[in-house]
Each structure stands twice: as C-alpha cells, then as structure tokens.
C-alpha positions in Angstrom: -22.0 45.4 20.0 -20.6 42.2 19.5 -22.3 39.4 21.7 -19.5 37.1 23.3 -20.0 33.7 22.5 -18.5 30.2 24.9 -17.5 27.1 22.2 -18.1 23.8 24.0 -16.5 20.5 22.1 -16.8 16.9 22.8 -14.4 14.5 22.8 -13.1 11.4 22.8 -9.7 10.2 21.3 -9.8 12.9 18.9 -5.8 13.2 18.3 -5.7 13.0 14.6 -8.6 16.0 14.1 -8.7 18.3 17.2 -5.6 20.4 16.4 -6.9 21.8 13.5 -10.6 22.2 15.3 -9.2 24.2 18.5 -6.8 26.4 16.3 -10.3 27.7 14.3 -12.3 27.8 17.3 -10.1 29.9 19.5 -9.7 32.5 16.4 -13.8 33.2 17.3 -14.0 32.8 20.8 -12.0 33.7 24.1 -14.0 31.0 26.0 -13.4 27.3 24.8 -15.2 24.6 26.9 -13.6 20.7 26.5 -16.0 18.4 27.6 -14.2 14.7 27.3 -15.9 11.3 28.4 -11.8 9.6 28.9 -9.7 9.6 25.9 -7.0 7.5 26.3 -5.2 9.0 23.2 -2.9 12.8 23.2 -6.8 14.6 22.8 -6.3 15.6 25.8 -2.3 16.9 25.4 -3.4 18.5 22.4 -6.1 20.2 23.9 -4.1 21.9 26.6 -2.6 24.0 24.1 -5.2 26.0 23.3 -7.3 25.8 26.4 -7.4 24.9 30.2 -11.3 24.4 30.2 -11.3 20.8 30.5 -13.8 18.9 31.9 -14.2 15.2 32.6 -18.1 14.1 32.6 -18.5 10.2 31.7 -20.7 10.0 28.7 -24.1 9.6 28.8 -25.9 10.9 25.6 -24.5 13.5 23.2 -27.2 15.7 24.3 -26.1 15.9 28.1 -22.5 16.2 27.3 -23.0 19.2 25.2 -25.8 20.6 28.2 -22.9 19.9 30.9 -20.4 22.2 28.8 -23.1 24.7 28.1 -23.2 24.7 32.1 -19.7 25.7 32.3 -19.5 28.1 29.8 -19.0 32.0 30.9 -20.9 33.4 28.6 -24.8 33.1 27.9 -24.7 32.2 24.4 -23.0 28.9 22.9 -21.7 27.4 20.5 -21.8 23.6 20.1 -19.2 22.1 18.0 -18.1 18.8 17.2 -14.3 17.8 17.3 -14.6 17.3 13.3 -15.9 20.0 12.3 -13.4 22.9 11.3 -14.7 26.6 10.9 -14.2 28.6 8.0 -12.9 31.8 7.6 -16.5 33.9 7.0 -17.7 32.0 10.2 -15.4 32.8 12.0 -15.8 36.4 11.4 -19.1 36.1 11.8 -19.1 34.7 15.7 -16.7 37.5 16.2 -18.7 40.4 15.3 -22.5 39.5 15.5 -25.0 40.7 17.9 -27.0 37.1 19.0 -30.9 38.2 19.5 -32.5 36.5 22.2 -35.4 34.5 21.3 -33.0 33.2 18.0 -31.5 29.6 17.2 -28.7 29.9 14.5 -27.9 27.1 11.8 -25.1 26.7 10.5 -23.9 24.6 7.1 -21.6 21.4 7.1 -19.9 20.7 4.3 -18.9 16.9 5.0 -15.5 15.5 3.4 -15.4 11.5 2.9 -12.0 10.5 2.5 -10.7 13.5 0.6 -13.6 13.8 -1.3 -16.1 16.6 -0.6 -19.6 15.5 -1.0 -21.9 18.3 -3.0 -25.1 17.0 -2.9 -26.5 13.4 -1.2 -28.6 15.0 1.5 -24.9 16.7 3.3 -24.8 19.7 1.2 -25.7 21.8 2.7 -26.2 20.1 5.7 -28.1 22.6 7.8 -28.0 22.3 11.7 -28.7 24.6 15.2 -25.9 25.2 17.0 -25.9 28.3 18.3 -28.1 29.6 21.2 -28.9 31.0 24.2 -28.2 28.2 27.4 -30.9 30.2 29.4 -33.6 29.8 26.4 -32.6 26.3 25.3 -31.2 23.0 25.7 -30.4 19.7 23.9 -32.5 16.4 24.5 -31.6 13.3 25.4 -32.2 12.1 22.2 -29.6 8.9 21.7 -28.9 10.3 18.2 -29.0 13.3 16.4 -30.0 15.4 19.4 -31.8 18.5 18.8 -32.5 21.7 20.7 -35.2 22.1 22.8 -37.6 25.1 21.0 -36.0 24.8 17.7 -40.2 24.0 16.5 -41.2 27.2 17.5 -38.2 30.3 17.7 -36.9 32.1 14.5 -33.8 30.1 13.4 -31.1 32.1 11.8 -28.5 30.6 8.9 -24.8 31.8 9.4 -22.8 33.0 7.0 -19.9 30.5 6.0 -19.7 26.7 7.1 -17.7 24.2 9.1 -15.5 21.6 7.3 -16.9 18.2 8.1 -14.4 15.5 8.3 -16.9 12.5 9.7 -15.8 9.6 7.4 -12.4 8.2 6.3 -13.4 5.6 4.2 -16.2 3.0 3.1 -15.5 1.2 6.1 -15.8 3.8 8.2 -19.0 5.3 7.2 -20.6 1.8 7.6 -19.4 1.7 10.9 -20.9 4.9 11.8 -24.3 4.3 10.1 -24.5 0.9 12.0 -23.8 2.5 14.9 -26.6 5.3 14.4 -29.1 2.8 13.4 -28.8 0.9 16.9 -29.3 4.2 18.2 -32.2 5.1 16.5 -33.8 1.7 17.4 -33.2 2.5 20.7 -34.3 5.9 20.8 -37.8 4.6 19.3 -38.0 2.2 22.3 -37.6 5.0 24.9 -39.8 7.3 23.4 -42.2 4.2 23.2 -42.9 4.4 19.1 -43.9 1.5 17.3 -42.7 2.3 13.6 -45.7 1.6 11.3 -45.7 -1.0 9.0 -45.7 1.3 6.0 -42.3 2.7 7.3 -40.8 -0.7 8.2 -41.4 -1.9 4.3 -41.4 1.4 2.4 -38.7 3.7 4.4 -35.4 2.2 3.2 -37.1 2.5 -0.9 -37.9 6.5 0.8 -34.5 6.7 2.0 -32.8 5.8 -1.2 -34.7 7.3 -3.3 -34.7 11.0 -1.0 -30.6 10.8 -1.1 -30.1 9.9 -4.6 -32.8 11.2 -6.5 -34.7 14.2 -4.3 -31.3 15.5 -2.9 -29.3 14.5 -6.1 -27.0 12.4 -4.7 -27.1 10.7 -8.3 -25.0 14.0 -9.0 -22.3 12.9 -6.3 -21.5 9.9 -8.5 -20.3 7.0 -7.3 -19.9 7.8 -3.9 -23.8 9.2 -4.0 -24.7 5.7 -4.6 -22.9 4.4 -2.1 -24.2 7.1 0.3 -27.2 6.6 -0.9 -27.6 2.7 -0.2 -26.5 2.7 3.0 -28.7 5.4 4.0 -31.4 3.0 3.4 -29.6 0.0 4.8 -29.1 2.3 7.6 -32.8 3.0 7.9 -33.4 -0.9 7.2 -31.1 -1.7 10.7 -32.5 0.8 12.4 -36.0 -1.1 12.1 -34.2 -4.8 12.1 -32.4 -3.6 15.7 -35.6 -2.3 17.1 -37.4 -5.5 16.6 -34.4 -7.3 18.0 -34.0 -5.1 21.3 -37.6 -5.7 21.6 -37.7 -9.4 21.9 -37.3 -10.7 25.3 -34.2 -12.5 26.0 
C-alpha cells in the first residue's frame, strides 16, 4: 500500500516561484504544510490557493522551521521541500505510490537552473540530498546552514526516482549574494559548534574547493559558468574562514 506522505515548505517572499512549487506538490500529496517566517510579498495569497495549512513561526534556523512543519504535519512521513524546488513528473509518481520503510532516509536529486541555464556538472548535478523521512525517527539540526537530518550517518538512505527543478540563482549577482550569505553562516556555525579550522584548511581549502568543482566534479565541462561556479565556491570557502576570524575578535 501506498504510504501517505505530509509536504512541509518554507517561505519567505516567494511570489515569483511558489505557484509553480505548490501546483507540483499538491499533484503528490493531499497534506501540504506552509511554514512562513512573514512575507510581506502575495507568498502568502498565492499560497492560499492550493492550501489552508499555513503556519506563522518567526525564523530561527532552517532546521527548526522545517522541524515545526514536520510537527504539524498529519501524516508520519515527510517531505521537506524548498519553495524553489519544482518536482518532476517521475517524482511525483513516485511519492504517490511508494510504500516508505521505517528505518529509511530517501534522497532525492536537484537539478539547479542559474539563470536559464541548467548546470550539468560543477558539484550540482546531481545534487543528492535527504528529504524524505519518518518525523518519529528523525529530525533536522540546528545547523545555521545546510542542515541535515539527524541519523542520516547511520540508516539506509534511499535515492528516488526523478528530481526537483532547482531554481536557486538568477544571475551572477545573485549567486554571490547567496554564497556570501552561506559563508557567514558557516563561520558561525563553526563558532557554535566550537571548531577551530586548522591551518591546513584556512590556506589549502579554497585551492580544494576549486579544484573539487572544476576539475573532480567537472565543472570545467559546465564552461564558463563552471568557472565561475567554480571560483566562488572557493571564495565562498575563503569568507567563510575570513568571517570566522572576524566574529571571533572581540569588539
């Protein structure tokens, strides 16, 4: 028998992108779950087409958001999606006729779209990541980027058929907006945690980072939107050390 699954989103002024999103995710799943930390935008408008499971939680990290929706959901297994990611036909069918084992985590495949372009290779094909799950077996951290389920060391992880679209970046601009933003994060997150990068990964990580985009992950093949990808990976990686010694200094 099919096992019913909840789809809990995050948002936050998604207007331009959630239309498309909802109109997917309701295709696969009776139970949609709107977590939003206050969009001032028509997210919210939008939204109430397609679902009145709206929740207000201010945000926090993106791992307590998607816990708080998982808490809400009516059905034991979940499915975490992000307001720019778009499912694709054989997922879909997929999350409408599977039977979820306990004891599972299942990954799914991004395919990531930068301003019209898809990428093929550069580390985001495929992009491999665990979203689905039981809510009673696991949860997400508090990680302050890229938060990751709790178990996903130790239980059998699944891959799904099919992928989600990925629109994350619109143009040069915005993808070094993003990265900036994740590599304050990351400095952060390596404060809380209380790790001290070594100085082997403060000198030699960004030369790693590069050189793991655009030669082990072929992003040389992505042309010249792998290099670009490529370097600010490793300027990314560079802030992300250049941030933590900043925050660290007293004021």
């Amino acid at each position: 028998m099919p096992t019913p699954i909840s789809i809990i989103i995050m948002s936050y002024n998604e207007e331009a992108i959630i239309e498309d999103c909802l109109k997917a995710a309701t295709r696969a799943s009776d139970d949609i779950v709107i977590v939003d930390s206050g969009s001032t935008d028509q997210t919210l408008a939008i939204a109430k087409k397609y679902t009145d499971r709206i929740f207000y939680q201010k945000m926090d990290t993106y791992g307590t958001q998607k816990n708080f929706g998982a808490d809400q959901a009516k059905n034991d297994w979940v499915f975490a999606l992000d307001c720019d990611e778009i499912l694709n036909e054989e997922l879909i069918h997929y999350l409408k006729t599977n039977d979820f084992k306990d004891g599972h985590i299942y990954r799914l495949a991004r395919k990531t779209n930068f301003g019209g372009q898809w990428i093929k290779y550069s580390d985001m094909w495929p992009d491999w990541i665990n979203r689905v799950y039981n809510r009673h077996e696991n949860k997400f951290d508090d990680y302050l980027v890229h938060e990751r389920l709790t178990g996903f060391d130790t239980m059998k992880k699944i891959k799904m058929p099919g992928f989600v679209y990925h629109y994350s970046y619109n143009n040069y601009e915005d993808l070094a907006t993003k990265y900036d933003k994740y590599a304050r994060l990351g400095a952060m997150n390596l404060i809380k945690e209380n790790i001290k990068p070594s100085l082997l990964k403060v000198s030699l990580g960004p030369l790693f980072r590069f050189l793991k985009t655009y030669i082990f992950k072929l992003g040389i093949l992505d042309g010249k939107l792998g290099l670009t990808l490529s370097i600010e990976a490793a300027r990314m990686v560079r802030k992300r050390y250049k941030y933590y010694y900043q925050l660290k200094k007293p004021n």
